[in-house]
N, C-alpha and C positions, 0 to 999 in steps of 0.2 A: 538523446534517445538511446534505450537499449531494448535490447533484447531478454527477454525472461524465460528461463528455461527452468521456475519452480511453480509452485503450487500456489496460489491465493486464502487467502486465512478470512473468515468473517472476525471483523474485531470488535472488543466492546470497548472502549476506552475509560479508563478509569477516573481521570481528572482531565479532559480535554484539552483547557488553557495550557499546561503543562507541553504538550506535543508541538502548538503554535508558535511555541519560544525554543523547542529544540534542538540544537546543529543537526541530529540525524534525522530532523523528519523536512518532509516536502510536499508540495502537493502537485501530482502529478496528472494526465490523463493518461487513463490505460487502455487500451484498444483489447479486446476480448476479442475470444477467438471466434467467436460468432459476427465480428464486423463491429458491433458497437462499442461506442466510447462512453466512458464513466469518468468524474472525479474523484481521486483520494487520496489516501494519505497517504504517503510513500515514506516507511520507516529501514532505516538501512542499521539501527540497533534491536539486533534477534535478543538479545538478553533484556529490554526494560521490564519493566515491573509494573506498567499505566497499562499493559493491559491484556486481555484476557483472548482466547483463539478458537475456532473449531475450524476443521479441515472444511474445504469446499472441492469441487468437480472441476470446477472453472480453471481456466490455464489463461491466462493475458497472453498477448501474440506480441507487443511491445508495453512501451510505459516512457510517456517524453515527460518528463520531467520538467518544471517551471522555475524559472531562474527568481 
């Protein structure tokens, strides 16, 4: 479990499969700051190239991570 003290990004992802095979990605539940939980993709590489971003509003309040 951490803590998230950035911004959330809408993703498009470019080749999907690619993400399910890569050391930096996970899938996480993220707790929003409104109380609800989501699943997704938890990329800890800011530099790939699969995929594409726009800014959102939304702030996650945690993100536990799935082993």
């Amino acid at each position: 479990m951490q803590n998230e003290n950035t911004k959330l990004r809408i993703v498009r992802l470019l080749e999907p499969s690619l993400c399910l095979s890569c050391r930096y990605a996970t899938i996480a539940t993220v707790e929003m700051s409104s109380g609800a939980s989501r699943r997704m993709l938890h990329c800890k590489r800011l530099d790939c190239d699969n995929w594409q971003t726009e800014e959102t509003e939304e702030t996650p309040r945690q993100i536990h991570e799935e082993e």
